[in-house]
C-alpha positions, 0 to 999 in steps of 0.5 A: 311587395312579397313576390313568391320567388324573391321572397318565399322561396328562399326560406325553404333553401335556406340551410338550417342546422340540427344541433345536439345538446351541447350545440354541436352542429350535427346535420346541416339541411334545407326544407327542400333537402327532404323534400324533394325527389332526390334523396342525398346520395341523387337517388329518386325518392318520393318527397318526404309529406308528399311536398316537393319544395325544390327551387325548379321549374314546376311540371305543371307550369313552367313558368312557376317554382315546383314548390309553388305549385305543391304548397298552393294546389292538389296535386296526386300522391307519388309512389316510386315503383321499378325505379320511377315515381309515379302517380299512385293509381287505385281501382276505381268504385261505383257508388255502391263500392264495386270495381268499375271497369271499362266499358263500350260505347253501348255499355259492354265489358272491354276484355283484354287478351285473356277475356278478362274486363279491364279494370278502371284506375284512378289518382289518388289526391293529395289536398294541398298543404297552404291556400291563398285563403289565407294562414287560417286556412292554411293550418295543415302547413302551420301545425307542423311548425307549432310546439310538437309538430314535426318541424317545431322551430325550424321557421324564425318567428320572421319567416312564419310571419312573413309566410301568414302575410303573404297567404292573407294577401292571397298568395300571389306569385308576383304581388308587384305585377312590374316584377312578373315576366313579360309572357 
């Protein structure tokens, strides 16, 4: 049984190495080398694809792997601004493409403290890059490792199929529900 902590999450700590033509190893690195929110000198970053891979607690559920969590769910676009990552914010629109801004409970402009209407914000999604639909419906994360994708050849044949397995069961966090803690 493929339970996503024992299983999965392995793959994407597993270090790999980027070799030059004459198979010198040049950069040794993991999936969540990249893709994490801390680049190489401990500095923030934003996750490179916006997919934070790390072997963490998630910040949406604790009880579950932050990579989990970014791989299977949608989840909002990250900026690093003044220092700190946040959640990217754009000006919301009606439908007829104006700026909303906030209003009373009759219906009336709130202003701010130079009597300006205080503009409504709104997250910016990021779709999510796996579904528990299965590895077909999950084509976003598979492509990048095919031929002349960005990641071509980084996954072993094993752990591709491993992957496309575990997503055509459902991608459940514990398979053997004897594995998965007791709260």
């Amino acid at each position: 049984m493929t339970n996503y902590p024992q299983h999965i999450q392995p793959i994407f700590d597993q270090t790999r190495q980027l070799l030059a033509a004459d198979n010198s190893v040049v950069e040794e690195r993991t999936c969540s080398s990249c893709h994490s929110m801390f680049a190489a000198d401990d500095s923030l970053k934003v996750p490179d694809a916006q997919l934070d891979l790390r072997n963490v607690p998630s910040n949406e559920d604790a009880d579950m792997l932050m990579s989990y969590r970014e791989l299977l769910f949608i989840d909002n676009e990250q900026v690093l601004e003044d220092g700190a990552i946040q959640d990217r914010l754009v000006p919301a629109l009606d439908a007829n493409g104006n700026q909303v801004f906030e209003t009373d409970e009759d219906g009336e402009l709130i202003l701010d403290g130079a009597g300006e209407p205080i503009p409504v914000f709104e997250n910016v999604t990021v779709n999510a890059s796996m579904s528990a639909n299965g590895a077909l419906s999950s084509g976003r994360f598979f492509t990048v490792f095919a031929d002349g994708g960005v990641h071509a050849h980084w996954l072993t044949a094993a752990e591709l199929k491993l992957l496309a397995e575990w997503l055509d069961i459902g991608a459940q966090y514990y398979n053997n529900p004897f594995d998965a803690p007791l709260n």
